[in-house]
Every structure is written in C-alpha cells, then in structure tokens.
C-alpha positions in Angstrom: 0.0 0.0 0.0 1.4 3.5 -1.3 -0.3 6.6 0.8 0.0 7.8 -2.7 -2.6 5.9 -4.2 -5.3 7.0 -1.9 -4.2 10.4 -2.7 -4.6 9.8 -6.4 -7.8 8.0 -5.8 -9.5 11.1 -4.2 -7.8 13.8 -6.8 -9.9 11.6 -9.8 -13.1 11.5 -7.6 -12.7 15.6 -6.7 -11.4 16.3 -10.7 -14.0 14.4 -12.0 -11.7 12.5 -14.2 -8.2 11.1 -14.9 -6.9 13.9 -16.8 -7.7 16.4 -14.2 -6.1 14.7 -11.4 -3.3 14.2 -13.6 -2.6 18.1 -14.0 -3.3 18.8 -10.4 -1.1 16.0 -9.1 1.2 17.4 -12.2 1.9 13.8 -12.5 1.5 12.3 -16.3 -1.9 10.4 -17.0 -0.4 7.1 -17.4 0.8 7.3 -13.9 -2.5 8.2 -12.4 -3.9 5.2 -14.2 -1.6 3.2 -13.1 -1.7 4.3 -9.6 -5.5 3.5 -9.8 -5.3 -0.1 -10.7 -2.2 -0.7 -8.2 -5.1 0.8 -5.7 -7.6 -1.6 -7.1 -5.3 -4.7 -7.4 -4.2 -4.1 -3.3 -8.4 -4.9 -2.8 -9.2 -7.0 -5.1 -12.3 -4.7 -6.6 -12.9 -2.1 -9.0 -13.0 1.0 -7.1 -14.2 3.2 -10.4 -16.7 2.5 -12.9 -15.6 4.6 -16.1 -18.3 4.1 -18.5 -19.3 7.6 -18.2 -17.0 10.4 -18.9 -17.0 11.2 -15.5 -16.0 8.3 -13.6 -18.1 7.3 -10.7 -17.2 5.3 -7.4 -18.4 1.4 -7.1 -19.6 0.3 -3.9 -16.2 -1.0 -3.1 -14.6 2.2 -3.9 -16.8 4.6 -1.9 -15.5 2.6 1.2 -12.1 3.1 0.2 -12.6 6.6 -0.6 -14.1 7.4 2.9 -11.4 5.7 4.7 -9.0 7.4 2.3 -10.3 10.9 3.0 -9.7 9.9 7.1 -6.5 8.6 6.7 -4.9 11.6 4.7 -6.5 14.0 7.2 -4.6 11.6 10.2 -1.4 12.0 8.3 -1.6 15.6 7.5 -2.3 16.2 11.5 0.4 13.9 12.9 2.1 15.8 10.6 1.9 18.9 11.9 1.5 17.7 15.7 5.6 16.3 15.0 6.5 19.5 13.3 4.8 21.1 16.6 7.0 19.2 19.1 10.2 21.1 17.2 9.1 24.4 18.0 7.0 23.5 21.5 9.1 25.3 24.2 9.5 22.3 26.6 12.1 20.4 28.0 14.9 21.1 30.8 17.1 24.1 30.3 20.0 24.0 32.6 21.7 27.5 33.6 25.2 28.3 35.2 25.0 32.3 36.9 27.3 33.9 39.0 26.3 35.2 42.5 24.2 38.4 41.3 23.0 37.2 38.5 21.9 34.0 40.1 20.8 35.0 43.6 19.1 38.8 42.5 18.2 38.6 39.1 17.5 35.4 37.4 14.9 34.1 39.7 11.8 36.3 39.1 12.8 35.9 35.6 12.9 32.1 35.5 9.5 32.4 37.2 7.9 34.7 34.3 10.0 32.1 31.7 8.2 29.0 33.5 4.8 31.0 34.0 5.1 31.6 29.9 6.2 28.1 29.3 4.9 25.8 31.6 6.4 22.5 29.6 10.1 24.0 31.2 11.7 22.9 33.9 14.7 24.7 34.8 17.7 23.9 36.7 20.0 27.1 38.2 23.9 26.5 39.6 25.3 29.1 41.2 28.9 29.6 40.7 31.8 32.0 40.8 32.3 33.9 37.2 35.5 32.3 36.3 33.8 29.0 37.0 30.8 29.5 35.0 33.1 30.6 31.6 35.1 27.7 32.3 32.1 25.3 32.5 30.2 27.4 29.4 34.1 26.5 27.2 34.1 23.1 28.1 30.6 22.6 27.4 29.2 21.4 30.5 26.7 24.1 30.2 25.2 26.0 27.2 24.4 29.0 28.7 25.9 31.0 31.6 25.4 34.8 33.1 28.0 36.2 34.6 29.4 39.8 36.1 32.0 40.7 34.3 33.6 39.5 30.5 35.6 36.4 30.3 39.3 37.0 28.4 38.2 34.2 25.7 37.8 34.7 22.2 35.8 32.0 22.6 33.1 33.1 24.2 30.1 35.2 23.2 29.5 38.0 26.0 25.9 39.6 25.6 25.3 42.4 28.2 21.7 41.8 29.5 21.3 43.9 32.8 23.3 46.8 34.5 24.4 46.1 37.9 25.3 49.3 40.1 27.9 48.9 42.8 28.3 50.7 45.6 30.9 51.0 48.8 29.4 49.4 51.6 30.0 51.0 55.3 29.4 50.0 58.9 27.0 52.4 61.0 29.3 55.2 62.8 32.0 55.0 60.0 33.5 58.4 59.6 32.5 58.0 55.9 28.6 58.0 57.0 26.9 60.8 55.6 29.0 61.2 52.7 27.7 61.3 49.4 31.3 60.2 47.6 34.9 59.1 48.6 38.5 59.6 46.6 40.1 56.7 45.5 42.8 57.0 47.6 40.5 57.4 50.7 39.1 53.8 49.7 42.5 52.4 48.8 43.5 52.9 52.8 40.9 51.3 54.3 40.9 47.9 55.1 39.0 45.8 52.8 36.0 43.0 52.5 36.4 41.1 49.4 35.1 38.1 47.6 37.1 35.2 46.5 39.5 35.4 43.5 36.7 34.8 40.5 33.9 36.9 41.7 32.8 39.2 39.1 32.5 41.9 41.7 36.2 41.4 42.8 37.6 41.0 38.7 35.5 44.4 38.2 37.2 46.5 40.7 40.6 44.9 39.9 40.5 45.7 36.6 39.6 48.9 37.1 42.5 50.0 39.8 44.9 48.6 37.2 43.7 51.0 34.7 44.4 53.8 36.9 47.8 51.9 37.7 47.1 50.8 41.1 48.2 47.6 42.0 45.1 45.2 43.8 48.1 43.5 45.7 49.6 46.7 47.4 45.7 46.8 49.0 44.8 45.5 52.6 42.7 42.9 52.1 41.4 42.2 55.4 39.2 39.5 54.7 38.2 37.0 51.9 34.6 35.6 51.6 32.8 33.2 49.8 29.4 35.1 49.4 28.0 38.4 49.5 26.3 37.4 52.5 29.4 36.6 54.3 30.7 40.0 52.8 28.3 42.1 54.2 27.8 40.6 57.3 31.8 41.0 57.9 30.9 44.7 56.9 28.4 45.6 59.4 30.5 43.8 62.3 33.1 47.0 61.5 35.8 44.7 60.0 36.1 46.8 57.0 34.5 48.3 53.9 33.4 46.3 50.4 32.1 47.2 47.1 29.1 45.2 46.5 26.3 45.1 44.0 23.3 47.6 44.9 21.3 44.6 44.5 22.9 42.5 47.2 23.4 45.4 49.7 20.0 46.7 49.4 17.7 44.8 52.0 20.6 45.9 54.4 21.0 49.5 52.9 17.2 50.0 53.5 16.8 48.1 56.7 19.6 50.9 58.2 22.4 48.5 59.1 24.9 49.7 57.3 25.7 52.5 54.9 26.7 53.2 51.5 28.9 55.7 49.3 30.4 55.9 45.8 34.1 56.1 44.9 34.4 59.3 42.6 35.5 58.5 39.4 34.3 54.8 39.5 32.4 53.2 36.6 29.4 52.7 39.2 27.5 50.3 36.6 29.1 47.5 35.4 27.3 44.8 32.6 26.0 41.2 33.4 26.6 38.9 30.6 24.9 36.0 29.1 27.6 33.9 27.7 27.4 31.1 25.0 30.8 29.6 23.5 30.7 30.5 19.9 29.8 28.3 17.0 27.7 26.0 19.7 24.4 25.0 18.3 21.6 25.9 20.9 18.9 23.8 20.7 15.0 25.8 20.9 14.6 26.3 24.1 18.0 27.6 24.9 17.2 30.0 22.0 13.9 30.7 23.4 15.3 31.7 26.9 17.7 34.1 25.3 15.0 35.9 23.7 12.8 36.0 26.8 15.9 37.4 28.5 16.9 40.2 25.7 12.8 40.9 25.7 12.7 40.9 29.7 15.5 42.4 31.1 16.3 45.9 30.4 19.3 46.5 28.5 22.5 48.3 29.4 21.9 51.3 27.6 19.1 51.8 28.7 19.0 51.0 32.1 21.6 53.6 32.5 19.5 56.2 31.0 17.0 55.6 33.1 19.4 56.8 36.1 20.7 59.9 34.7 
C-alpha cells in the first residue's frame, strides 16, 4: 500500500476524471492510471466504474474513498503535531550564573519564563564567574550569566542587565553621611572582598589597574565566599566592600549599614549572558535568550533611566 494511491484516488473523484487529477497531481496520465489499478489490485475490486465520462465510485470504492479521505486527514495532523514538538518550548534548560545574577536577578525571571512556558523545567547553579566561563568553554553548560567579560575569544558575551555597585559602610563610619569618597580614601581602608573569580572582585581589579594601582599593594582584610558573608563582615566593623546595589540593598534599606560611591568609578558595570561561539543551541535555549533580551532591560538603557 502506497499513501500515494489513496491520494490519487481522491484527486480523480474531486477532478472528475483522470486527466484532471493528472494536472493537479502534475503527475502524467499514465501514472495516475496506473496508480488506480495498483489501488484496485491491493483490494481485489474495481473502485471506479468509467463508462461515463466522469467516472463514478463502485460500492467497493466509496468505502475506500471514505477511509481514504480519514486517513490523509490523520497523516496531515500527525504531521503537523511532530513538526509542533520542534518548536514546543518544553524540556529542561539548565543554567550556570554567577552570584548576582543567580541569587538577584534570574529568579523572578525564570518564574515569568516557566509561567510563559509551563512545559520547562529549569535547573540554576550558582557559581563563581570564572567557574561558569570555564564550565560554558568546556561545554558542560550551554548558557551561563555572569558579572563581568571572560578574556576568551571563545566566548560570546551579551550584556543583558546593568548592575550598580556601591561602597558598603558599617553604621558610625567616619564616611557616613558622605555622598562620595577619593580613591585613595578607599585604597586605605581595610578591605571585605570576595574570593578570586567573583565578578564583583575581577571588576574593581581591573579597574584600579587601569588607573595603575596595583590590587596587591591593598589590605585585604578578609576573603569571603558570598556576599552574604561579605556584608555581614561589613556591618560587624571589619572593613569596607564594594558590593552590588542589589545584594546590599535589604541591608541599605533596613539601616544596618551605609553606602557611598568612589568618585571617578564606573558605578555600573554589565552582566553577561555567555554562549561559546559556533555551539548550536537547541530551541529552548534560543527561546530563553529571547525571553531574557525581551525581559531584562538592557545596558543602555537601564543607565539612562538613572541619569
């Protein structure tokens, strides 16, 4: 049995003859009759009676030609129900974000991104940023966020949100009540910082370099493995840190602790979505990075919304 016969059998009956179907299956005549009495040789019974010039269905072959009709129609929606499943958003998407990202920013998006596609289910590691480029390289993970660029070539760096950082202060530091600080008034204090690979820590690095400070001729008082720890170690008067807004702000606005800016210093600073370049993503991972470029303010103009 050849689908194709049943289709030829129902073009004849629709054209009203052999000719007709053979221009609209732009097949050649002899092929349609041939078709036809493959078709009528598979049941053993003369489907069309062609004494007429329009040929007319037997008995045998109005069976066949309802059945035919249902059948087609079955094919032509399993069709399209397997062309559905390639573009249904479901599935597990699996995410690597650094601290910020991961802990402030993803998680009410993941929420509207499961809300919109209920078929997800998604799976969030928090790591370090060095960590999460590493892991994004070696493909252990297709997509990653992270707080400040990785030194690949290798890697595709999308900025998709504008962190602010500020200086974080304990209550009764002789800096409370000050709008901004000099540079080298935050150079000699004693410091909070997070672990080599925090974003946070690679930003301000990077920047002191650039102004030809050394990070190492800094007193690093403490290193910490969250922000958490960070802050806490802040507000027990063991130093100052520069911390995302978004990490010091239940703090900031509970009055525990105080904040200033470092004149001069590139307050905002990008969070990246990173992909290894010339990766295939598969349709949900594509999906996901258009929910993010459509969710998430961008850079540009998150920082003209602050001016």
């Amino acid at each position: 049995m050849n689908l194709s016969w049943l289709k030829t059998l129902i073009t004849i009956v629709d054209k009203k003859g052999l000719t007709a179907a053979a221009v609209s299956l732009e097949i050649s005549q002899p092929a349609v009759s041939k078709q036809l009495r493959a078709l009528e040789d598979y049941y053993g019974a003369p489907l069309l009676n062609r004494r007429g010039r329009v040929p007319e269905l037997t008995a045998a072959g109005r069976v066949v030609y309802q059945h035919s009709q249902r059948i087609l129609l079955a094919v032509d929606r399993s069709l399209a129900e397997v062309r559905e499943l390639g573009t249904a958003v479901q599935g597990e998407l699996l995410l690597e974000a650094s601290t910020i990202p991961g802990e402030y920013v993803l998680p009410r998006l993941l929420g509207a991104f499961q809300q919109r596609y209920p078929g997800v289910r998604v799976s969030l590691e928090i790591s370090d940023s060095r960590a999460v480029a590493g892991h994004v390289l070696a493909g252990e993970i297709a997509v990653g966020v992270i707080g400040v660029q990785a030194p690949n070539p290798n890697l595709q760096h999308e900025p998709i949100y504008s962190d602010e950082l500020v200086v974080v202060i304990p209550r009764g530091h002789r800096w409370e009540g000050r709008e901004t600080v000099s540079l080298d008034e935050f150079c000699a204090e004693q410091m909070v910082v997070r672990e080599p690979g925090s974003g946070t820590r690679a930003v301000l690095e990077k920047w002191l370099k650039e102004r030809g400070i050394d990070p190492a001729t800094l007193e690093y008082r403490l290193e910490l493995g969250s922000h958490d720890a960070v802050l806490e170690a802040v507000a027990g008067g063991l130093g100052v840190s520069l911390v995302s807004s978004l990490a010091a702000a239940p703090r900031l606005q509970a009055g525990t602790m105080a904040s200033v800016r470092i004149s001069g210093f590139p307050n905002q600073r990008p969070l990246y979505l990173i992909t290894r370049k010339n990766r295939a993503l598969d349709h949900l991972q594509k999906t996901f990075i258009e929910f993010v470029k459509e969710t998430l303010p961008s850079v540009a103009e998150h920082r003209d919304s602050n001016l």
